[in-house]
Structure formats: C-alpha cells, structure tokens
C-alpha positions in Angstrom: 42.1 121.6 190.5 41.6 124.3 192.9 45.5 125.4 192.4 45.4 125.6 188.8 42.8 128.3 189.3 44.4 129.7 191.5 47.5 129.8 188.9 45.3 131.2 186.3 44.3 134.0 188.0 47.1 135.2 189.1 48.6 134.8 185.4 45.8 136.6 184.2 46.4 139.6 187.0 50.3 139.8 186.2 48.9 140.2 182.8 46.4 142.8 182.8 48.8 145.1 185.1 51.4 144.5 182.4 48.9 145.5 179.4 48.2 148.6 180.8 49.2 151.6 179.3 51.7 154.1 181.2 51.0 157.1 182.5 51.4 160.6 180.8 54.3 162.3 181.7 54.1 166.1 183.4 56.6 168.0 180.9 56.1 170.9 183.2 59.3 171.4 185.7 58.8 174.9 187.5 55.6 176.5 189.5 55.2 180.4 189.7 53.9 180.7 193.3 52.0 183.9 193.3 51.6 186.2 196.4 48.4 188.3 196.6 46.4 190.4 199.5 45.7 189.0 203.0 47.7 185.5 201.8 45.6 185.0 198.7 47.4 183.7 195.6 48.3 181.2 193.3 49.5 178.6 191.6 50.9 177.4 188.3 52.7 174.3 187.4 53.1 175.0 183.6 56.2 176.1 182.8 59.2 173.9 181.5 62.0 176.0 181.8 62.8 178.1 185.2 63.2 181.3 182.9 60.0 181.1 181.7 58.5 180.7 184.9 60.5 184.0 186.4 60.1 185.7 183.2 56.0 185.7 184.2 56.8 186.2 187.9 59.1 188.8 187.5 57.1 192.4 188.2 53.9 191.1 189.5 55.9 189.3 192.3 56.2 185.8 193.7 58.6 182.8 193.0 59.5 179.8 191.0 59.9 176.5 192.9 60.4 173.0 191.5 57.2 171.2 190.6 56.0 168.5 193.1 54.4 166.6 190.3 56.8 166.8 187.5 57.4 163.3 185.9 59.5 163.9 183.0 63.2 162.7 182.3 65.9 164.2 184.8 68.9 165.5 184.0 71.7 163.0 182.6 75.0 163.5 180.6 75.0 162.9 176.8 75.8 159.4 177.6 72.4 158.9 179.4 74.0 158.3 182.4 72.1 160.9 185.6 74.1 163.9 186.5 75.6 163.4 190.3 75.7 166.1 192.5 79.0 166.2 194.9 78.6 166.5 198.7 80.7 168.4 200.2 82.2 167.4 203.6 
C-alpha cells in the first residue's frame, strides 16, 4: 500500500512539471553598454538586431555585446539544421 502512494505521487509530480507552461522567450539579442562619468553607465538589452543596437550607441559612445539572457532561436540554415562555426588549427 505504501508503494502505490508512493507511485502516485510521483505520477502526479512528472505531471504537473509536464503541464506547466514554457517560459517566454527574450527576442532581444544585443545590449548597448553605455559609458558615463567616473564609471557610471548603463545598460540595455532591447535590441534584436546588432545594427540597431550600434545605430543608438553610435555618437553618444559605448558598445554592443551579445545579450547574456537572450533565449530565442539561434542561427540555423534554411534546413533547420544550426550553423557550425569551423576551427581553425
């Protein structure tokens, strides 16, 4: 008896983990990291494309740097397949 609770609940766990929705994705690929006085600055993670983001950067000074954060698709071919980068050796 007591291993057929034990059963249950763990069927009821793998259950709930598997109902639960998924996360939202972060569409945004590139942060503007901004400079300022005495080490002061900023940060923002809400730009898509890495022209956009050195497009705002470009004239108040600073730089554009991958996201840490970003969770949406990564680069494939048209076949879905992920694009591999070559090593050189």
């Amino acid at each position: 008896m007591r291993a057929r609770h034990l059963i249950l609940a763990a069927l009821a766990a793998g259950a709930s983990v598997s109902l639960a929705p998924p996360a939202a994705a972060d569409p945004y690929k590139w942060c503007a990291q901004y400079g300022g006085f005495w080490g002061g600055g900023g940060r923002n993670c809400g730009f898509v494309t890495y022209r956009q983001c050195m497009a705002t950067v470009h004239g108040i000074g600073g730089s554009c740097e991958p996201n840490p954060f970003y969770t949406g698709r990564r680069e494939t071919t048209g076949s879905g397949r992920k694009i591999r980068k070559h090593r050189r050796e």
